[in-house]
N, C-alpha and C positions, 0 to 999 in steps of 0.2 A: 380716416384719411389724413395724411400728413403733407405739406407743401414743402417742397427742397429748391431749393436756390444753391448751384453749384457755382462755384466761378474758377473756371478753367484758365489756361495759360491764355495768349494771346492765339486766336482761330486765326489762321491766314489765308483759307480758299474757303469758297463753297462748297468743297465735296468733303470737307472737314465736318461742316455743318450738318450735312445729309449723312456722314456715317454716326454720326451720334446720335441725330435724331430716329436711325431708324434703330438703332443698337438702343435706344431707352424706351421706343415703342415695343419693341419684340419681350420687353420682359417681364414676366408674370409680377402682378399685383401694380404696376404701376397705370396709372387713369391715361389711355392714349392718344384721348383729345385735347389733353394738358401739357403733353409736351410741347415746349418753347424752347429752341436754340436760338440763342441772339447774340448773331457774328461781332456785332461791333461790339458789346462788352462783354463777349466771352462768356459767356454765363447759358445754362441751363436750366430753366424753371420746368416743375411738374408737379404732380398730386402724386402720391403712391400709396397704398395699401401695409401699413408696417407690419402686418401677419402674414404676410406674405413675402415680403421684401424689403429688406435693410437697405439705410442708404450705407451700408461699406458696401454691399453689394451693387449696389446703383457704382459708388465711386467705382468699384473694380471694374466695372465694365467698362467704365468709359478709360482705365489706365490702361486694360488689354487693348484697346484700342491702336493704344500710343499716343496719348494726351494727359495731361499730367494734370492733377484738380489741386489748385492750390486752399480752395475752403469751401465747406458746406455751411447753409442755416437751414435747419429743417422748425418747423411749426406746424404746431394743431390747425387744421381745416379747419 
């Protein structure tokens, strides 16, 4: 398992918050009790599974979304 710390642009609702968290729940290899959105500094923390799932893949879902990831730090669990 790999831990990703995303930090996104500035979130400005709650329902901003709820569609990313359900959009990082919904995808294969990522641990679904680890995601964390956290509105006030914009950031997305999770575990995921890298043989199953890349974080460009992680990033791209949350830019189809239409929120823009200004940086990831991923590390070793």
């Amino acid at each position: 398992m790999e831990k990703a710390t995303i930090q996104l642009e500035t979130l400005t609702c709650p329902s901003c918050l709820q569609k990313i968290d359900n959009a990082m729940k919904s995808l294969d290899g990522v641990e679904k009790d680890s995601v964390n959105v956290l509105f006030n500094s914009s950031k997305v923390k999770l575990d995921f599974d890298a043989s199953k799932v890349s974080i460009d893949q992680i990033e791209k879902s949350i830019r189809d979304l239409g929120y823009e990831v200004k940086k990831s730090q991923v590390k070793a669990a």
